[in-house]
PQR file with spaces between the fields and no chain letter, atoms N, CA, C, O and H, PARSE charges and radii, in Angstrom:
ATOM       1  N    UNK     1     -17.386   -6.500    9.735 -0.4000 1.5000
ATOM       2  CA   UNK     1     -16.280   -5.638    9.345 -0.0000 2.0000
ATOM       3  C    UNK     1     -16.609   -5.005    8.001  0.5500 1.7000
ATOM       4  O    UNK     1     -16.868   -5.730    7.041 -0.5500 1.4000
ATOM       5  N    UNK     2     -16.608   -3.697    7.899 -0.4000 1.5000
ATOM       6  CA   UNK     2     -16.973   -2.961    6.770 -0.0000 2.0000
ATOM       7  C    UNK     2     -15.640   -2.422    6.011  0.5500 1.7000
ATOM       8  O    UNK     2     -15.730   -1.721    5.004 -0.5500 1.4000
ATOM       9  H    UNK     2     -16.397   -3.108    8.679  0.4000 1.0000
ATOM      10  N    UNK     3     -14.598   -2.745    6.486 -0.4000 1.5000
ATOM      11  CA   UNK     3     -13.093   -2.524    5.631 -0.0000 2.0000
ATOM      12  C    UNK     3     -13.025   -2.986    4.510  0.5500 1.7000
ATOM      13  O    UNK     3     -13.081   -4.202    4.328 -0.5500 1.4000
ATOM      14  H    UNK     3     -14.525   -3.315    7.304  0.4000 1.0000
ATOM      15  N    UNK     4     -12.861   -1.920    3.302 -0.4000 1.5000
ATOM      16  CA   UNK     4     -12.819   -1.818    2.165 -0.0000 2.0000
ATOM      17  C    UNK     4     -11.386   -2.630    2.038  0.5500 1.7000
ATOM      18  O    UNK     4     -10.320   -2.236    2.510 -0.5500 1.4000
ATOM      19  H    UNK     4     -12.816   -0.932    3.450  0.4000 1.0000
ATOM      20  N    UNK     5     -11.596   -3.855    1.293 -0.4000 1.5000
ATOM      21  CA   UNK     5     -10.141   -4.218    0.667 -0.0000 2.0000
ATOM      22  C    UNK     5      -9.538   -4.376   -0.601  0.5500 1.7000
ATOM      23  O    UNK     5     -10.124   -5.129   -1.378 -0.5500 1.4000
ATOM      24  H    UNK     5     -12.462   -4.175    0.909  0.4000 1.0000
ATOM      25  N    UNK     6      -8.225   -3.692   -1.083 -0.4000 1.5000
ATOM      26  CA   UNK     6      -8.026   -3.301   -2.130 -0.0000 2.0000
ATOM      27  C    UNK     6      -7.007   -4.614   -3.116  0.5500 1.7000
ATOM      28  O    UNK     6      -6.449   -5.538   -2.524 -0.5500 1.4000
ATOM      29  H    UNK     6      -7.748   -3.081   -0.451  0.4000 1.0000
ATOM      30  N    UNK     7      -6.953   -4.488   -4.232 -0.4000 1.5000
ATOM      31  CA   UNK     7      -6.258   -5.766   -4.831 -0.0000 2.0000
ATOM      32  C    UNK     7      -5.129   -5.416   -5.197  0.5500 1.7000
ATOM      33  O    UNK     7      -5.104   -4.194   -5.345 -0.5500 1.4000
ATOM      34  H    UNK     7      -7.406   -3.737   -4.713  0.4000 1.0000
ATOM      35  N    UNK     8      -3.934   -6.015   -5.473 -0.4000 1.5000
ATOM      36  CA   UNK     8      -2.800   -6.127   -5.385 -0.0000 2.0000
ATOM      37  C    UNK     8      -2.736   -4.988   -6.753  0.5500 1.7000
ATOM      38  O    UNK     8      -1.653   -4.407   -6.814 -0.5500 1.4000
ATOM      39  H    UNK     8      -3.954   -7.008   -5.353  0.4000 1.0000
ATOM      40  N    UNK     9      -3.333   -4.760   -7.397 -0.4000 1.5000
ATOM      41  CA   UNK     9      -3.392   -3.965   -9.206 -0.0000 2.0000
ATOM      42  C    UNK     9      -4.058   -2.537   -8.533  0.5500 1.7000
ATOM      43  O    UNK     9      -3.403   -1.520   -8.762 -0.5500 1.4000
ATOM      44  H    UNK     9      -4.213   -5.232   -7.348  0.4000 1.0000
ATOM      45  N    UNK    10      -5.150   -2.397   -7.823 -0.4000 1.5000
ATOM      46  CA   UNK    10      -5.370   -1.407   -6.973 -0.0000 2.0000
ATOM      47  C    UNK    10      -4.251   -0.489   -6.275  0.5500 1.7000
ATOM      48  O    UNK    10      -3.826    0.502   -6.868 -0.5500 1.4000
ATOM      49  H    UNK    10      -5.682   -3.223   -7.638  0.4000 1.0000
ATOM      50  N    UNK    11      -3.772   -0.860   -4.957 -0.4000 1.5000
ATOM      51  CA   UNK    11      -2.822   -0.835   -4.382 -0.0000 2.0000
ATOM      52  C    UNK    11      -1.354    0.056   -5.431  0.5500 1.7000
ATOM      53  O    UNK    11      -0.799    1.154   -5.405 -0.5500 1.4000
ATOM      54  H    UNK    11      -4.118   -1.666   -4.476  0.4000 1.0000
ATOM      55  N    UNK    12      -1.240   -1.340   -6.327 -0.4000 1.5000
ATOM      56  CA   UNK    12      -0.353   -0.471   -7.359 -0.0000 2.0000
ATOM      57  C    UNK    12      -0.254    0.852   -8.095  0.5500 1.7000
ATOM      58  O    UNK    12       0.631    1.696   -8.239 -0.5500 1.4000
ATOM      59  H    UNK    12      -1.691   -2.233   -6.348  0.4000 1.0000
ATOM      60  N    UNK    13      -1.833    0.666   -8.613 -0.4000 1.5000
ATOM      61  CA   UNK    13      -2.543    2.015   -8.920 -0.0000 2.0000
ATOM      62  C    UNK    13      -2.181    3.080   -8.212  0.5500 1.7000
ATOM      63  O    UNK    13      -1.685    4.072   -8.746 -0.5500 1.4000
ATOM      64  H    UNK    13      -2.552   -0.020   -8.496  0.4000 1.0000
ATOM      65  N    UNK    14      -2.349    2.997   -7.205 -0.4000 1.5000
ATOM      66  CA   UNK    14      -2.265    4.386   -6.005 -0.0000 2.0000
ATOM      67  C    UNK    14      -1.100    4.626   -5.788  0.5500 1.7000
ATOM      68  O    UNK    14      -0.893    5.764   -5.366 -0.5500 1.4000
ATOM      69  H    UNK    14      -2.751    2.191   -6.771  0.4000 1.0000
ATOM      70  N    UNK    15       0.054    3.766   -5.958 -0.4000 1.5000
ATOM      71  CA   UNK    15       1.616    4.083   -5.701 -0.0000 2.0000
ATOM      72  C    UNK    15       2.216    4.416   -6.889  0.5500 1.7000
ATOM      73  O    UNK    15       3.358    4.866   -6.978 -0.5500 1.4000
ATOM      74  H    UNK    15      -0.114    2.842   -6.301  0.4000 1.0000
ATOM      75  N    UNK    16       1.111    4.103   -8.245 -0.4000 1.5000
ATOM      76  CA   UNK    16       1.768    4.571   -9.281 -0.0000 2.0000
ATOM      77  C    UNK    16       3.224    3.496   -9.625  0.5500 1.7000
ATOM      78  O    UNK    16       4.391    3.780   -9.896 -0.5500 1.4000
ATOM      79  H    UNK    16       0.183    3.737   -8.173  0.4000 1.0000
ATOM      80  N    UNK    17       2.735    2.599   -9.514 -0.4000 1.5000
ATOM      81  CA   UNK    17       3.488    0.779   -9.869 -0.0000 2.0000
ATOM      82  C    UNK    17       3.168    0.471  -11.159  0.5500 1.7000
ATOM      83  O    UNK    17       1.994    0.357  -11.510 -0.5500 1.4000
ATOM      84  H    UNK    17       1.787    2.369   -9.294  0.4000 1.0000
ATOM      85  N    UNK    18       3.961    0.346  -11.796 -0.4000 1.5000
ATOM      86  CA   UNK    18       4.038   -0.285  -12.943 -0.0000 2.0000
ATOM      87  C    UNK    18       4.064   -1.757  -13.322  0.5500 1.7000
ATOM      88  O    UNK    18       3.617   -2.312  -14.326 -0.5500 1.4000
ATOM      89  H    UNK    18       4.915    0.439  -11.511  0.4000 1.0000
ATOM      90  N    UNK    19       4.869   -2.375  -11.984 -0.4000 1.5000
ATOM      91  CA   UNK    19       5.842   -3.842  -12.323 -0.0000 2.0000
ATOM      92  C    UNK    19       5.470   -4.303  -11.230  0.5500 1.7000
ATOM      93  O    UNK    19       5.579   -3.480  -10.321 -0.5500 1.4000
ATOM      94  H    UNK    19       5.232   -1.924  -11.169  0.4000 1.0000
ATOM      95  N    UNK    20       5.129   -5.146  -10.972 -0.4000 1.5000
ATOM      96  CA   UNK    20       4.585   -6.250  -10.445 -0.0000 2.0000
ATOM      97  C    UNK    20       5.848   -6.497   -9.177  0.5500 1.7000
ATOM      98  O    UNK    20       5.680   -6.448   -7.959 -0.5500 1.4000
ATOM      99  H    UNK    20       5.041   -5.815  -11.710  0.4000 1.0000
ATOM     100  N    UNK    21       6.861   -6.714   -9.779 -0.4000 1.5000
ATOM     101  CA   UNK    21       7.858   -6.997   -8.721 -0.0000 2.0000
ATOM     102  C    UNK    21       9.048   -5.619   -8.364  0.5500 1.7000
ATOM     103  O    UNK    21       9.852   -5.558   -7.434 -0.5500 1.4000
ATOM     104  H    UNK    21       6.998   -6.754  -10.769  0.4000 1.0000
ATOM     105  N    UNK    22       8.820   -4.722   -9.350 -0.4000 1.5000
ATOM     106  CA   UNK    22       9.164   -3.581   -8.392 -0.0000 2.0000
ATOM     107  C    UNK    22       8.091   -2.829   -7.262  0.5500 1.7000
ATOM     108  O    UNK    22       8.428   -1.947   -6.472 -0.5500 1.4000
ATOM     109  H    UNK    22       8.167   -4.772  -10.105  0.4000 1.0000
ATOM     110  N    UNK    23       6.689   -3.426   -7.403 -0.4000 1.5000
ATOM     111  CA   UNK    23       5.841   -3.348   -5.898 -0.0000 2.0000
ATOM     112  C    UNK    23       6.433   -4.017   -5.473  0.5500 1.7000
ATOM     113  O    UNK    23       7.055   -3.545   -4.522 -0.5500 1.4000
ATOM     114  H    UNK    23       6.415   -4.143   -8.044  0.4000 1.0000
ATOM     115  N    UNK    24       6.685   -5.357   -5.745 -0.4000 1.5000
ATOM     116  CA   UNK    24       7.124   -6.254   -4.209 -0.0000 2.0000
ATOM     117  C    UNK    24       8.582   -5.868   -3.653  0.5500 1.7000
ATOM     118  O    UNK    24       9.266   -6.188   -2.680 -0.5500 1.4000
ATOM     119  H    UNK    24       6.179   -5.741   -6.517  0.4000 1.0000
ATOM     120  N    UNK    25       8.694   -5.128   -4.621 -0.4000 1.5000
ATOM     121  CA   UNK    25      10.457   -5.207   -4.116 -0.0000 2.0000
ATOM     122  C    UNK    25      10.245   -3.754   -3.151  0.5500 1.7000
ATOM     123  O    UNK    25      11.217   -3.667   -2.400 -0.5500 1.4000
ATOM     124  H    UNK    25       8.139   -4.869   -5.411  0.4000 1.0000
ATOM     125  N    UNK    26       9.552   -2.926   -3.003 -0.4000 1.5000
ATOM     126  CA   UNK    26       8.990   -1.708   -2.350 -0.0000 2.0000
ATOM     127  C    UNK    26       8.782   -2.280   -1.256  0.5500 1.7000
ATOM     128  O    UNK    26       9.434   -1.942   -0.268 -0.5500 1.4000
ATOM     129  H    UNK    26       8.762   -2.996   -3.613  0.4000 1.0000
ATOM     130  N    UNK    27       7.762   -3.343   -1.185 -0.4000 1.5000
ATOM     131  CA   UNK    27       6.804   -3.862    0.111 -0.0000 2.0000
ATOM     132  C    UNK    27       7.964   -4.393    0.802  0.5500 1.7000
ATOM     133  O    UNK    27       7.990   -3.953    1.951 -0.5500 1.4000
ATOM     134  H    UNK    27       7.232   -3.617   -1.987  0.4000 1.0000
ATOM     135  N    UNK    28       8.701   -4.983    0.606 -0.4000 1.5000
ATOM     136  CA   UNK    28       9.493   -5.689    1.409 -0.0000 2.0000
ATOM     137  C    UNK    28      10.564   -4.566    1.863  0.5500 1.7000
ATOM     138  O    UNK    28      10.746   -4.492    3.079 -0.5500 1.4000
ATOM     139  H    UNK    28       8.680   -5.340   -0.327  0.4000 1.0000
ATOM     140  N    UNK    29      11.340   -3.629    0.987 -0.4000 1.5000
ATOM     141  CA   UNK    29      12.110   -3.005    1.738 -0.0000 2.0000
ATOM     142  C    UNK    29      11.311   -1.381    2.375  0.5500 1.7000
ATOM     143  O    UNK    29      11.839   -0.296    2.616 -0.5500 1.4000
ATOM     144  H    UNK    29      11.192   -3.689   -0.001  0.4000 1.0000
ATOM     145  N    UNK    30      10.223   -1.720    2.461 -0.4000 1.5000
ATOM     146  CA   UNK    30       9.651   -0.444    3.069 -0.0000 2.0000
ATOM     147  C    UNK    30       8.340   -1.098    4.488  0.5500 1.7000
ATOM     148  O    UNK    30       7.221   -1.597    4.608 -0.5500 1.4000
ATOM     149  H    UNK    30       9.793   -2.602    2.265  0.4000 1.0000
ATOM     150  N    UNK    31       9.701   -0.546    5.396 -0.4000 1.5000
ATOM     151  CA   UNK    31       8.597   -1.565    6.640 -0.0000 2.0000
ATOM     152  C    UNK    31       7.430   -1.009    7.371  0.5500 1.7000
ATOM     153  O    UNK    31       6.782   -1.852    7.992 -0.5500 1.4000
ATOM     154  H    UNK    31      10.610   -0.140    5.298  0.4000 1.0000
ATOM     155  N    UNK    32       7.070    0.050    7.431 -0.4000 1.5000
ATOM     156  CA   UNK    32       5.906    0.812    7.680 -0.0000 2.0000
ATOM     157  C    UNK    32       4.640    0.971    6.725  0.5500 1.7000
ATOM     158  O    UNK    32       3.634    1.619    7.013 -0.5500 1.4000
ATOM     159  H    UNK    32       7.596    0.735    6.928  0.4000 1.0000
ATOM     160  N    UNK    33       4.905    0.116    5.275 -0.4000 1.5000
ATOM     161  CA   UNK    33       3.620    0.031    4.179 -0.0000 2.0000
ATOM     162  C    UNK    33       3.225   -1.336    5.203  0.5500 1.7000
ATOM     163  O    UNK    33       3.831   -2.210    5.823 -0.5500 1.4000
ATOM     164  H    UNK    33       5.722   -0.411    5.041  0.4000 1.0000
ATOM     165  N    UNK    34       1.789   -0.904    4.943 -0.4000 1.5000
ATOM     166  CA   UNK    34       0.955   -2.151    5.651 -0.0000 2.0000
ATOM     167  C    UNK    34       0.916   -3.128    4.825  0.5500 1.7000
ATOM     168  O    UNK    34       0.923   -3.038    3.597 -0.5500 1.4000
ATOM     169  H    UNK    34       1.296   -0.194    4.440  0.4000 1.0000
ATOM     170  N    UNK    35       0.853   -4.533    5.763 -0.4000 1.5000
ATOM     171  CA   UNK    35       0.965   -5.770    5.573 -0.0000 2.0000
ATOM     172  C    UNK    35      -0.124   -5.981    4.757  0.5500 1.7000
ATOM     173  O    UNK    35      -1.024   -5.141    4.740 -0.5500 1.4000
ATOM     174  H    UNK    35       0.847   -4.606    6.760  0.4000 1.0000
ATOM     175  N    UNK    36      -0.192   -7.136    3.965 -0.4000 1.5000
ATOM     176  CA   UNK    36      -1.292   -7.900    2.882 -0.0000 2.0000
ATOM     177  C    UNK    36      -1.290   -8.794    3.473  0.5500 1.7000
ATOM     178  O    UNK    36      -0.328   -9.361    3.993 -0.5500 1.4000
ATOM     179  H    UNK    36       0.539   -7.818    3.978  0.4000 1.0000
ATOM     180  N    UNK    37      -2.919   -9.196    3.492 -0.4000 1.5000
ATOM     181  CA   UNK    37      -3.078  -10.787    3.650 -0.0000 2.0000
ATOM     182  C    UNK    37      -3.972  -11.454    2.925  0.5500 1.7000
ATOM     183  O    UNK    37      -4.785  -10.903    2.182 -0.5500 1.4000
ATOM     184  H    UNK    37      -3.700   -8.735    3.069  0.4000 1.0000
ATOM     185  N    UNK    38      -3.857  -12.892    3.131 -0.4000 1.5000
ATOM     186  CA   UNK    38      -4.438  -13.417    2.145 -0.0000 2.0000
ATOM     187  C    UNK    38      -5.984  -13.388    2.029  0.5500 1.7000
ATOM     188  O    UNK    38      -6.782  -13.349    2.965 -0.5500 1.4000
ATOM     189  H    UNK    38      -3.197  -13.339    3.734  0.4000 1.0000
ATOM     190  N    UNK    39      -6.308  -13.420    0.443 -0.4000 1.5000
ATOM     191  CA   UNK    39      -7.499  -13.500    0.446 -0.0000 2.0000
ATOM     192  C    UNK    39      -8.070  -14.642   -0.352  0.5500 1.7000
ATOM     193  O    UNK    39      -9.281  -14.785   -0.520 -0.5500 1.4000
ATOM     194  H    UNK    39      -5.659  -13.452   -0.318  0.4000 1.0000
ATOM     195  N    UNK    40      -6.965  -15.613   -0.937 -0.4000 1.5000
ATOM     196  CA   UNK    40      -7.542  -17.218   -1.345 -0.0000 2.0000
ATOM     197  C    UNK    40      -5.878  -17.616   -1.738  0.5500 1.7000
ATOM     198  O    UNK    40      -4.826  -16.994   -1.591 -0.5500 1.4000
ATOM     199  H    UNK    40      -5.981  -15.496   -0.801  0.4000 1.0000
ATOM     200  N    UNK    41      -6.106  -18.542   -2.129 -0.4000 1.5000
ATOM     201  CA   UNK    41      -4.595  -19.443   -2.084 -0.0000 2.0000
ATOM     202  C    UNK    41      -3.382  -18.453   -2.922  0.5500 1.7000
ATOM     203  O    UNK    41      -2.262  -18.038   -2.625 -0.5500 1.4000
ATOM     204  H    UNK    41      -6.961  -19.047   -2.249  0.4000 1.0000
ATOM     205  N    UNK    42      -4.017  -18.375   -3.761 -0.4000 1.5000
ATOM     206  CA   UNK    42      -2.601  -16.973   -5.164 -0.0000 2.0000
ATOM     207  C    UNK    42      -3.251  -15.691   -5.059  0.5500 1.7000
ATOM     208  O    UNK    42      -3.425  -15.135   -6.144 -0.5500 1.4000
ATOM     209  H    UNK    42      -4.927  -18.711   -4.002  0.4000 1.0000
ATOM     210  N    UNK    43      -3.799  -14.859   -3.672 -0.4000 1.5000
ATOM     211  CA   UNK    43      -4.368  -13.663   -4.200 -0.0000 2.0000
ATOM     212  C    UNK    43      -4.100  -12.856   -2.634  0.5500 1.7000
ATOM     213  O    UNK    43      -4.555  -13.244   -1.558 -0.5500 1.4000
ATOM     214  H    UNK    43      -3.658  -15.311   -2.791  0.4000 1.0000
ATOM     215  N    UNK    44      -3.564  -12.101   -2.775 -0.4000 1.5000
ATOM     216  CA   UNK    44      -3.771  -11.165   -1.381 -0.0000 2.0000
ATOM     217  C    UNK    44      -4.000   -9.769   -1.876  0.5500 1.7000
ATOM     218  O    UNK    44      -3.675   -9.173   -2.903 -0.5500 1.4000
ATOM     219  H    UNK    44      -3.195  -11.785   -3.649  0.4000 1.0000
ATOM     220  N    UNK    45      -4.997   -9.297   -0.274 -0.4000 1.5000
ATOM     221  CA   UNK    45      -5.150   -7.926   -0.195 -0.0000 2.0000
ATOM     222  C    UNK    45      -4.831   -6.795    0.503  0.5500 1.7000
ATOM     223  O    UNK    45      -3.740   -7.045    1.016 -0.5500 1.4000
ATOM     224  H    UNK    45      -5.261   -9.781    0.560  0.4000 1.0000
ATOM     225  N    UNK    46      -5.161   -5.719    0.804 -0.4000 1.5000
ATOM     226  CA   UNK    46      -4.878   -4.580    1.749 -0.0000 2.0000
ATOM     227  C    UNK    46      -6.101   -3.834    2.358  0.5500 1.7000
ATOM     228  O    UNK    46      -7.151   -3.594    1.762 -0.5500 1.4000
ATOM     229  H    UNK    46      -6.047   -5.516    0.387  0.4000 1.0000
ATOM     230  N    UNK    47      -5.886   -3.605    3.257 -0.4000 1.5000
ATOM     231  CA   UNK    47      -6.818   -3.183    4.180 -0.0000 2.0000
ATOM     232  C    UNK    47      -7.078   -1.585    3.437  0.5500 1.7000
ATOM     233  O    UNK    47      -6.062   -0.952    3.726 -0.5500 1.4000
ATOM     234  H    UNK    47      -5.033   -3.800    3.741  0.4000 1.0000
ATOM     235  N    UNK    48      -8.073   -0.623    2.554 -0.4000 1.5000
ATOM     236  CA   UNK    48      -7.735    0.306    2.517 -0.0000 2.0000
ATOM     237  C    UNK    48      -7.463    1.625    2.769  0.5500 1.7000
ATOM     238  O    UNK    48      -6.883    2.516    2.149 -0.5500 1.4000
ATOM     239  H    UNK    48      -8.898   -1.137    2.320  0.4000 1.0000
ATOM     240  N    UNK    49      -8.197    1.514    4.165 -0.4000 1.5000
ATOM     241  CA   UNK    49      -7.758    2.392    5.011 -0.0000 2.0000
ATOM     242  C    UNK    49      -6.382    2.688    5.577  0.5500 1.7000
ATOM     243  O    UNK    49      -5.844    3.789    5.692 -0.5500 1.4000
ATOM     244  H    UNK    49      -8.668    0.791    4.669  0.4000 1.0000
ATOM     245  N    UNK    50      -6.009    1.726    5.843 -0.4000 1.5000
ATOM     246  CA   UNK    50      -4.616    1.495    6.182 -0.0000 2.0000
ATOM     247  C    UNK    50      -3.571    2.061    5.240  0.5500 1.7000
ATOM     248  O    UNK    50      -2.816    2.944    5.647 -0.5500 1.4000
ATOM     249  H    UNK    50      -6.446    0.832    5.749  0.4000 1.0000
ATOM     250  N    UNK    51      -3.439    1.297    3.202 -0.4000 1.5000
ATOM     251  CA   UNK    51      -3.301    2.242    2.565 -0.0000 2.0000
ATOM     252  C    UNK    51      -2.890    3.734    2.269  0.5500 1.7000
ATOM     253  O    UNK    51      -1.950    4.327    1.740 -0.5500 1.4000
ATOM     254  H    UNK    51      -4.052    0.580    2.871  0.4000 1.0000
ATOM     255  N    UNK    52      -4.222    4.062    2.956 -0.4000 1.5000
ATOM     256  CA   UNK    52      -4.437    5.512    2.657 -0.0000 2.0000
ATOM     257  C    UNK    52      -4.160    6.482    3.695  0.5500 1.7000
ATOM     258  O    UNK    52      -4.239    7.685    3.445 -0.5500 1.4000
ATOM     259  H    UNK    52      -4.986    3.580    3.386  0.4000 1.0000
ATOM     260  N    UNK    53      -3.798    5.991    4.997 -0.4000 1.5000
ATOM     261  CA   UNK    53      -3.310    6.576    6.465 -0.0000 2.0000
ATOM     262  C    UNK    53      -1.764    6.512    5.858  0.5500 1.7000
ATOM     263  O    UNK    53      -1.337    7.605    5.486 -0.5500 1.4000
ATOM     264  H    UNK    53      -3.734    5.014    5.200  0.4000 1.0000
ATOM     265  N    UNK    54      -0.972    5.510    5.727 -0.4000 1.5000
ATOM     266  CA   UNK    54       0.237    5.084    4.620 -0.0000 2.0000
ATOM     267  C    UNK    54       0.755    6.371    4.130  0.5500 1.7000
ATOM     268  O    UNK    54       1.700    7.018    4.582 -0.5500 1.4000
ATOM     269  H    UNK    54      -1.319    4.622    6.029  0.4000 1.0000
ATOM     270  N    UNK    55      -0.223    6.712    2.861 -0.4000 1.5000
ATOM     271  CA   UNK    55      -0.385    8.016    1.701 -0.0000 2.0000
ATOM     272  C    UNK    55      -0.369    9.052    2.683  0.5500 1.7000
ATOM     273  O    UNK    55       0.198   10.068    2.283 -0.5500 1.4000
ATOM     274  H    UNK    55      -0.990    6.186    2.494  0.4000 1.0000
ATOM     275  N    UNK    56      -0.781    9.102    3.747 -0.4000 1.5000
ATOM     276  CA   UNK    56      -1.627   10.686    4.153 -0.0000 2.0000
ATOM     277  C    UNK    56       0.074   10.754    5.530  0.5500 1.7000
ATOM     278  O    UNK    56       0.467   11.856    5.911 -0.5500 1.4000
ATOM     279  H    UNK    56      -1.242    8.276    4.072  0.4000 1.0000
ATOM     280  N    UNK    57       0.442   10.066    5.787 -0.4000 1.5000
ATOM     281  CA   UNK    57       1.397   10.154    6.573 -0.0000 2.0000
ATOM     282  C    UNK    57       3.001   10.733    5.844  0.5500 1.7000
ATOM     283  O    UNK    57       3.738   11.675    6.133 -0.5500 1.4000
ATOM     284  H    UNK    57       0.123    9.171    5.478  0.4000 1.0000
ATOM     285  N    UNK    58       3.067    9.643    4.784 -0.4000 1.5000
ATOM     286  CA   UNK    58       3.883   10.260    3.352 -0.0000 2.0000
ATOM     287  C    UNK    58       3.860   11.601    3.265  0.5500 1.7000
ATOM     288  O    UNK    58       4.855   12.323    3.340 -0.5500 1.4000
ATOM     289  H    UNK    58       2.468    8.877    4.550  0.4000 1.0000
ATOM     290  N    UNK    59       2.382   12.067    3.057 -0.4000 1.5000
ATOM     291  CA   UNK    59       2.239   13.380    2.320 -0.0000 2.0000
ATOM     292  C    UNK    59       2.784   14.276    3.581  0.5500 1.7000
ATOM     293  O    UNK    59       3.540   15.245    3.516 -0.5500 1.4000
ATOM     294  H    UNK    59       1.575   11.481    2.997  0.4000 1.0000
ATOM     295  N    UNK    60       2.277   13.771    4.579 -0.4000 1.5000
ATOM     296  CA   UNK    60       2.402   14.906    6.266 -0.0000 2.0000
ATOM     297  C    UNK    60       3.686   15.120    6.265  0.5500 1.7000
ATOM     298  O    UNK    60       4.008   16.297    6.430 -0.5500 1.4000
ATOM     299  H    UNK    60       1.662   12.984    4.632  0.4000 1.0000
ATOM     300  N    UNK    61       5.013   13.915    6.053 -0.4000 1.5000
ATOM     301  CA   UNK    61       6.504   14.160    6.184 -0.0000 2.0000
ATOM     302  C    UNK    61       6.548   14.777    5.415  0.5500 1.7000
ATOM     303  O    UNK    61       6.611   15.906    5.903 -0.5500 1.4000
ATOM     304  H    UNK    61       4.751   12.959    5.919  0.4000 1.0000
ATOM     305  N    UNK    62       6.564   14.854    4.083 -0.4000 1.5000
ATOM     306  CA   UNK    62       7.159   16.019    2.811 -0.0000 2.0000
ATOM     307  C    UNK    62       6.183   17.179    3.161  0.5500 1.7000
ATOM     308  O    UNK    62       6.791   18.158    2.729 -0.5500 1.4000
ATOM     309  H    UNK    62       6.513   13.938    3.686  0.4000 1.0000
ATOM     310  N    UNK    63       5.165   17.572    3.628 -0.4000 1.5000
ATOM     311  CA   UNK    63       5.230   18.684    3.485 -0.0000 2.0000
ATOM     312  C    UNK    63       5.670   19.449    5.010  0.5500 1.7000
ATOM     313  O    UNK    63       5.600   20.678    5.056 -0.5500 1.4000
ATOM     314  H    UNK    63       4.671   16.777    3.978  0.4000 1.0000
ATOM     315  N    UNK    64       6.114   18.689    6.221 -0.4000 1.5000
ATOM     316  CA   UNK    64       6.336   19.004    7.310 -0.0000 2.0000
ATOM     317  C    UNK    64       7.991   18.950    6.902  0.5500 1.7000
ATOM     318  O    UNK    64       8.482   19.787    7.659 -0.5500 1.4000
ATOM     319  H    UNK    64       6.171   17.691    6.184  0.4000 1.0000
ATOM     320  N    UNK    65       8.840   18.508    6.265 -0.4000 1.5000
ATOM     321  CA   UNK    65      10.257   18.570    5.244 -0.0000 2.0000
ATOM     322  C    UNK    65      10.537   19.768    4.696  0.5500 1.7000
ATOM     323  O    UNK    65      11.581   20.391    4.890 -0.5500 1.4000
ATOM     324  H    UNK    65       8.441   17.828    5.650  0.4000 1.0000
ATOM     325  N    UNK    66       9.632   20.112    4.015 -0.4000 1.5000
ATOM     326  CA   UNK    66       9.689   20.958    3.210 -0.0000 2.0000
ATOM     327  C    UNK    66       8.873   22.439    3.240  0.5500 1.7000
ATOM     328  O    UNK    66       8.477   23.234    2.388 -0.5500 1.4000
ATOM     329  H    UNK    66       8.784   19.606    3.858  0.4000 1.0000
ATOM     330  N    UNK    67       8.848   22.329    5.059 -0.4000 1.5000
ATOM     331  CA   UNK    67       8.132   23.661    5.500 -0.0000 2.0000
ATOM     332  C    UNK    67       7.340   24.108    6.011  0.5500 1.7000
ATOM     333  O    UNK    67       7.243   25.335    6.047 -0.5500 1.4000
ATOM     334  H    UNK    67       9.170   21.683    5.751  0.4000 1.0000
């Protein structure tokens, strides 16, 4: 498997997250962001393709919204 996986500070990065638990509080009430899984006992990741299909689907509604 060649899937790039991204870290929880990554991830944030790209959503433009500041707070640690206003990501989590996102992840949980937003049910179409892809799932994290673990990657050792206190650490999970994201698939980043997945991610970025996420982003590119986002972007497709607002600009299919807005014209």
């Amino acid at each position: 498997m060649d899937e790039q996986v991204l870290t929880k500070y990554e991830v944030m990065a790209a959503l433009k997250y500041k707070s640690v638990s206003g990501f989590y509080t996102f992840c949980k009430r937003t049910p179409d962001f892809p799932k994290s899984f673990p990657l050792g006992l206190r650490r999970v990741g994201w698939v980043k393709s997945e991610v970025d299909a996420y982003l590119a689907r986002k972007l497709s509604e607002r600009n299919t919204v807005e014209g």
